[in-house]
TORGULUM-97522 format. One line per field, with one value per residue (C-alpha): x, y, z; residue in one letter. Coordinates in Angstrom, 1 decimal, padded with zeros to 4 digits, always signed. Last residue first. Layout:
BEGIN
u	c(X  ...) .
v	c(Y  ...) .
w	c(Z  ...) .
residuo	c(a  ...) .
This chain:
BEGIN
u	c(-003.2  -005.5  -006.8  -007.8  -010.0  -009.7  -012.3  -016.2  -016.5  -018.8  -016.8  -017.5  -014.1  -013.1  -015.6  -014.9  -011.1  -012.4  -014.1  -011.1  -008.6  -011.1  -008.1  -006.5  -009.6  -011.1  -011.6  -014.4  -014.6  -011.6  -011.0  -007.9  -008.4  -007.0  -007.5  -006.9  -004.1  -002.0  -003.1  -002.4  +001.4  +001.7  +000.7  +003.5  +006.8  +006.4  +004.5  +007.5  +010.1  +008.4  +008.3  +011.5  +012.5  +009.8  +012.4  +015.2  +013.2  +013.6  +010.2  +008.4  +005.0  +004.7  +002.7  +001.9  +000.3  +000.2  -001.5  -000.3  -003.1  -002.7  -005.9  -006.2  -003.6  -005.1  -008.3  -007.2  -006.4  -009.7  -009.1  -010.7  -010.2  -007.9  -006.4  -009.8  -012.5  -010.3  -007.3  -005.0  -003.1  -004.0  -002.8  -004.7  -003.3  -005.0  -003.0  -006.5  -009.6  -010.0  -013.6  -013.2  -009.8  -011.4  -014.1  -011.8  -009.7  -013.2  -014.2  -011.8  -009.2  -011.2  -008.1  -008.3  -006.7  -007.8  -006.1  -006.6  -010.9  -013.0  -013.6  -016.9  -018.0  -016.6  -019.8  -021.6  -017.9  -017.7  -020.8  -021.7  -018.0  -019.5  -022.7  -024.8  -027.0  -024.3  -021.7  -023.1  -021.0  -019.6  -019.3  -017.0  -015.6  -014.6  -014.7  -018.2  -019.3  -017.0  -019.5  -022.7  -021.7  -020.7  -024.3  -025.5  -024.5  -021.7  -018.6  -017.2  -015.4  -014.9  -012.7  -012.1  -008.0  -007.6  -004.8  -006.7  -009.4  -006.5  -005.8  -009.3  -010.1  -006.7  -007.3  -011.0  -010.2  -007.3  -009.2  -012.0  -015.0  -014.3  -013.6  -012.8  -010.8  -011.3  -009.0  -009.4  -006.5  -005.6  -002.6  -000.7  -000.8  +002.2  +000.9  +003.7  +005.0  +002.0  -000.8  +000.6  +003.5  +001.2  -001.8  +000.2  +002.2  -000.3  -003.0  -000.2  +000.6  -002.4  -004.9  -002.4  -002.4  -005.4  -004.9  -002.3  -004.2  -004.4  -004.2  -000.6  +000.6  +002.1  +005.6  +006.9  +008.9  +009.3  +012.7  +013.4  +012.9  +009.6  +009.9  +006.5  +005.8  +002.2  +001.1  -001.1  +001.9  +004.5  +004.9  +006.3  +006.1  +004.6  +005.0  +003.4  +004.9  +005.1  +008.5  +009.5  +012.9  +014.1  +013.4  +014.9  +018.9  +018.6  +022.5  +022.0  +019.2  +016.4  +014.1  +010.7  +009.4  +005.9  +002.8  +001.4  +000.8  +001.5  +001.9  +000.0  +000.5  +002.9  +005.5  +008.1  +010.0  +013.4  +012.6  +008.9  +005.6  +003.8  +000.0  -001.5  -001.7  -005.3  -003.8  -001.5  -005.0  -006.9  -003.5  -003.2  -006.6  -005.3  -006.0  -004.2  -002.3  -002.9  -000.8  +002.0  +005.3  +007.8  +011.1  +012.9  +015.7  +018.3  +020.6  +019.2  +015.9  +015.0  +011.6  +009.3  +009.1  +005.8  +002.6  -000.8  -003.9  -005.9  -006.3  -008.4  -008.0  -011.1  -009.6  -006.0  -004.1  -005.0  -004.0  -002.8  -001.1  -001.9  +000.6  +001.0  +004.6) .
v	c(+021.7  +018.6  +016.9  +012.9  +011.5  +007.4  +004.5  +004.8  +008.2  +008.9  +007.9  +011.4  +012.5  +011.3  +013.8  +016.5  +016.2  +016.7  +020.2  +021.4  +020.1  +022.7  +024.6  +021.8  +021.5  +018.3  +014.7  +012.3  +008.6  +007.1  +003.4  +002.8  -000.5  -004.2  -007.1  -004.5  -006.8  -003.2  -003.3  -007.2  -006.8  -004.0  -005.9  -008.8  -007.3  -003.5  -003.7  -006.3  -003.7  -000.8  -002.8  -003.5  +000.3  +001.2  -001.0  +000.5  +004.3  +003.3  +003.0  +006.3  +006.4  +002.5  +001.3  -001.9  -004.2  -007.5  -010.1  -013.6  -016.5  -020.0  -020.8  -021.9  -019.2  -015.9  -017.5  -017.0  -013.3  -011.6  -008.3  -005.2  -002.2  +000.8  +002.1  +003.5  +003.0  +003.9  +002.6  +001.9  -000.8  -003.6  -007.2  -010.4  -013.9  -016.9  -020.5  -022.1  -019.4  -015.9  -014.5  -014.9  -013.2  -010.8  -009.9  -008.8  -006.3  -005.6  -003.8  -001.1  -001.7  -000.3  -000.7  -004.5  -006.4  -010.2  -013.2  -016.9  -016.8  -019.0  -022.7  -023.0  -024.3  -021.5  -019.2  -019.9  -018.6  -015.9  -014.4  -015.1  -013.0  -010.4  -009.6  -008.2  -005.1  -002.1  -004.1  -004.8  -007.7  -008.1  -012.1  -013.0  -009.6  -009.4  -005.2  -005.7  -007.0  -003.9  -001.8  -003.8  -003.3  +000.3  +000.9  -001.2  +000.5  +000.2  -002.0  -005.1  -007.6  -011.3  -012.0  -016.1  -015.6  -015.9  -013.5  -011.2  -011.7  -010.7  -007.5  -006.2  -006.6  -005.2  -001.8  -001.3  -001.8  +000.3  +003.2  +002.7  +000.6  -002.5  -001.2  -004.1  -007.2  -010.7  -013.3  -016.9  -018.8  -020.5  -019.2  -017.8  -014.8  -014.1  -011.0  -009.2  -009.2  -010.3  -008.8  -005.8  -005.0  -005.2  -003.9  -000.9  +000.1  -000.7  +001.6  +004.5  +004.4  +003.2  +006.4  +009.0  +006.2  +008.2  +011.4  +010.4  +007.5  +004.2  +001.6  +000.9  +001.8  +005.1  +004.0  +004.0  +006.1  +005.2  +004.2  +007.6  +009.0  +011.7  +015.5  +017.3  +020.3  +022.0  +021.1  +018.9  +016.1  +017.2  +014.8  +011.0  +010.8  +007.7  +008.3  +008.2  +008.6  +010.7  +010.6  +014.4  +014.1  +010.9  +007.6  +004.6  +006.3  +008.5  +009.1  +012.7  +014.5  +014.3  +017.2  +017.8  +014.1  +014.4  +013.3  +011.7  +012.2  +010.4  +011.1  +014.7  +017.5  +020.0  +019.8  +018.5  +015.0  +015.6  +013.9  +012.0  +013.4  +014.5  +012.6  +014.0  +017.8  +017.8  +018.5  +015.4  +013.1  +014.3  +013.8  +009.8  +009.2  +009.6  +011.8  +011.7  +014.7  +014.8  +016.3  +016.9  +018.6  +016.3  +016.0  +012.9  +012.6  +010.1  +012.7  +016.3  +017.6  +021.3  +022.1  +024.9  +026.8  +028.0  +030.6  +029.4  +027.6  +027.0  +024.3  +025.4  +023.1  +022.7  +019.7  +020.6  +022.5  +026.4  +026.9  +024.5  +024.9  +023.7  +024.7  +027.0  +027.4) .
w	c(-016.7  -017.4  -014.4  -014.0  -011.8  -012.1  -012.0  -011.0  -009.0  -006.2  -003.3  -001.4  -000.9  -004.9  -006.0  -003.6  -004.5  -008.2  -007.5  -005.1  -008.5  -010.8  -011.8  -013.4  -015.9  -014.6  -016.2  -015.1  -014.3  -016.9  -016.6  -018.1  -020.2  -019.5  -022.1  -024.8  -026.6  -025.6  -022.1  -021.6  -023.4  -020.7  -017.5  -017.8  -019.0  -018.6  -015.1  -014.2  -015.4  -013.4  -010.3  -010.6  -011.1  -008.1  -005.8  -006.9  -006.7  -003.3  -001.7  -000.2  -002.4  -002.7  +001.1  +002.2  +004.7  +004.9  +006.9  +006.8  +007.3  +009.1  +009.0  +013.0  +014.0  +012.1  +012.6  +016.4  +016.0  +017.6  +016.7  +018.0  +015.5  +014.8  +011.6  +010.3  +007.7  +005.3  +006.3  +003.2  +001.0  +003.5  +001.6  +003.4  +002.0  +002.5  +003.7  +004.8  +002.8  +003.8  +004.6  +008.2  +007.7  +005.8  +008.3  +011.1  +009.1  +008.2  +011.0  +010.3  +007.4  +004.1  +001.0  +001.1  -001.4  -000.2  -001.2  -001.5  -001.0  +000.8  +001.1  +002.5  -000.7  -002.8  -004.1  +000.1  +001.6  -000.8  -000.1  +003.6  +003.6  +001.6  +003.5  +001.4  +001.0  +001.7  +000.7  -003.0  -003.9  -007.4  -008.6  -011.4  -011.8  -015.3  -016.1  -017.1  -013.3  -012.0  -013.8  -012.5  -009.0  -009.4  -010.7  -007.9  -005.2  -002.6  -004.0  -003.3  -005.4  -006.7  -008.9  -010.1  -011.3  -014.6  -016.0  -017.7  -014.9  -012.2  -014.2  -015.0  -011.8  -010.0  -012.5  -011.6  -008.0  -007.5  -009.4  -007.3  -008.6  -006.5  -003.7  -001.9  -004.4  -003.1  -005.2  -005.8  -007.2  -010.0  -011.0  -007.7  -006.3  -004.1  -001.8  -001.5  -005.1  -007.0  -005.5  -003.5  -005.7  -009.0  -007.6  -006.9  -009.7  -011.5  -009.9  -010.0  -013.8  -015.4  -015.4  -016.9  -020.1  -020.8  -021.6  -024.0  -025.4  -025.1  -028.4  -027.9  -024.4  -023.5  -022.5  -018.9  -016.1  -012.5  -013.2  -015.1  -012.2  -012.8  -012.6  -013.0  -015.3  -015.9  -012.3  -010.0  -010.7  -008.4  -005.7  -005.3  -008.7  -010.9  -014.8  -018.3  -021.2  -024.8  -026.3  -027.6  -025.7  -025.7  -023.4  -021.5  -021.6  -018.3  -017.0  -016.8  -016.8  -019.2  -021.0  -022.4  -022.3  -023.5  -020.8  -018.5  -015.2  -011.6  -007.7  -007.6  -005.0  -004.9  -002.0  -004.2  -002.9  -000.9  +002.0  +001.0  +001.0  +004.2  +005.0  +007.4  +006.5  +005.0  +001.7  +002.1  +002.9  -000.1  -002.3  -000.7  -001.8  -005.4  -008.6  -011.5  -014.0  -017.5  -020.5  -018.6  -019.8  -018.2  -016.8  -016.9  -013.7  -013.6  -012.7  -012.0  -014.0  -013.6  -012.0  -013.3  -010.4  -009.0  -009.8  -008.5  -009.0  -005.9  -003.8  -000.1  +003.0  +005.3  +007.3  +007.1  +004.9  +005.2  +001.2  -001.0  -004.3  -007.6  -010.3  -012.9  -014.6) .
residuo	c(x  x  x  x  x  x  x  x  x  x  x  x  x  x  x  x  x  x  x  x  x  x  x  x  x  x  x  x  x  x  x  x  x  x  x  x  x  x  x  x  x  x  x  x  x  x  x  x  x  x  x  x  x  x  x  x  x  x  x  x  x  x  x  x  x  x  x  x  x  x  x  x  x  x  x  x  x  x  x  x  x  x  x  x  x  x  x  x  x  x  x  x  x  x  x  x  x  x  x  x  x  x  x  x  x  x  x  x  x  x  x  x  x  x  x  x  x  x  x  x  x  x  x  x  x  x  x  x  x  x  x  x  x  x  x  x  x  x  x  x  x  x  x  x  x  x  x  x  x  x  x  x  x  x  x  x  x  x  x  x  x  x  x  x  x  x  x  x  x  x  x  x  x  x  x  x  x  x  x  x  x  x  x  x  x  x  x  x  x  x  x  x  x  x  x  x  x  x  x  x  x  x  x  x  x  x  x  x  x  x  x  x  x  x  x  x  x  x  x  x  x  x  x  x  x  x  x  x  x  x  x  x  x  x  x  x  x  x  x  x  x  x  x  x  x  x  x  x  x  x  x  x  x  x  x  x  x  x  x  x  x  x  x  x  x  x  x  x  x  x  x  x  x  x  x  x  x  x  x  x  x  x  x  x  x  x  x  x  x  x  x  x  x  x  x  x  x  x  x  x  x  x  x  x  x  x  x  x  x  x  x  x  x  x  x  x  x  x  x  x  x  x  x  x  x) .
């Protein structure tokens, strides 16, 4: 089969399309003839060397597609052959086969199509566990979502506003401002002309907001808590702007805050299995009403994955980058 590999990994790494082995499904295992492969932060960061996938995961980069099921090993019973899916890997997706657990594994939904439902797996999965699971949003409370116009972001709008939550966002021009607006954010905050937590604290009284899915760290580690409201929750999902920064943890004390931080790629595929069930029970229902859409920035020809890295890299995208083997 072709696949994306990567040549001189590191800071000037190359992906080129290549020969490799089709993979062969062991137990619990669905393989997949994908129709669409997704882009994530986390791929930039593997071809650069610094961020390894899992024991036993496949070198080739990509964490979800969609596509038709073309085989199952032993033991799966939540699809056939012939179904069309979509999937979260820990690896494998820049190719023309990818091997998914069939816990990871879920339905296109009604109303999306093929190409599309490649855009839902990986946001879900982790707005879901960060929001709901970690974070414990409850109904009626505020919710600060950075990076508004990422693919996290777009999904956790859409998601909180279906479910409604008051959303306010971040993002750095106005274009992205006014699409995360149409998505349902109550109030989208230019960063690069505002100052977010003068923001939120002016739109809730001085209140501030419940929880805060930050995927910038650096200098806003800081900020959020100022922006956080008595009992808030702060979720890190990534380090942007850097892992590093000069704390002062007395709102921490005096607000009595919890800080989070999580990561989904290396979790038991127990834990992505219950994750999986709760995407299926709560978030699909709200895809297939068509309160929550894939939001689709561009789509690449798999041999133009060097082109769409150099999108994501330099922010310019609104919503997922998807590539078609």
């Amino acid at each position: 089969m072709k696949a994306i590999a990567i040549q001189n990994p590191g800071p000037d790494y190359a992906l080129v399309l290549a020969d490799a082995a089709k993979p062969e499904p062991g137990p619990g295992d669905v393989l997949i003839k994908v129709a669409a492969s997704g882009l994530n932060r986390a791929d930039l960061q593997q071809a650069k060397g610094l961020y390894p996938p899992p024991p036993g995961a496949s070198p080739i980069l990509g964490m979800e597609v969609s596509g038709t099921v073309e085989a199952l090993g032993d033991g799966v019973s939540n699809c056939e052959v012939g179904d069309e899916i979509c999937a979260l890997l820990p690896g494998g997706g820049y190719a023309e086969f990818a091997l998914a657990h069939a816990g990871s594994v879920l339905p296109v939904p009604k109303g999306v199509s093929l190409i599309e439902a490649c855009a839902l797996p990986e946001v879900h999965f982790t707005v879901w566990t960060n929001l709901m699971d970690a974070a414990r949003l409850r109904p009626g409370e505020s919710v600060l979502i950075h990076g508004g116009s990422s693919g996290i972001g777009t999904a956790a709008i859409q998601l909180c506003a279906a479910r409604g939550h008051t959303v306010f966002t971040t993002a750095g021009t106005q274009e992205k401002c006014d699409a995360c607006a149409a998505l349902g954010a109550t109030r989208a905050i230019n960063y690069r002309e505002e100052d977010f937590v003068e923001v939120v604290k002016a739109a809730t009284g001085g209140k501030g907001i419940d929880v805060i899915l930050d995927m910038v760290g650096g200098d806003y580690i800081q900020r959020n808590m100022s922006a956080a409201a008595v009992w808030g929750r702060i979720v890190n999902i990534s380090y942007q702007s850097g892992m590093q920064a000069s704390v002062n943890f007395a709102p921490m004390l005096m607000k009595r805050l919890s800080l989070l931080a999580t990561t989904l790629r290396a979790r038991s595929n127990e834990e992505k299995a219950a994750i999986r069930d709760a995407l299926l029970r709560e978030v699909w229902p709200l895809i297939g009403a068509g309160k929550i859409k894939p939001v689709l920035d561009h789509v690449y020809p798999l041999r133009e994955a060097q082109d769409a890295h150099a999108r994501m890299a330099e922010s310019a995208h609104i919503g997922k980058l998807l590539l078609l083997p």
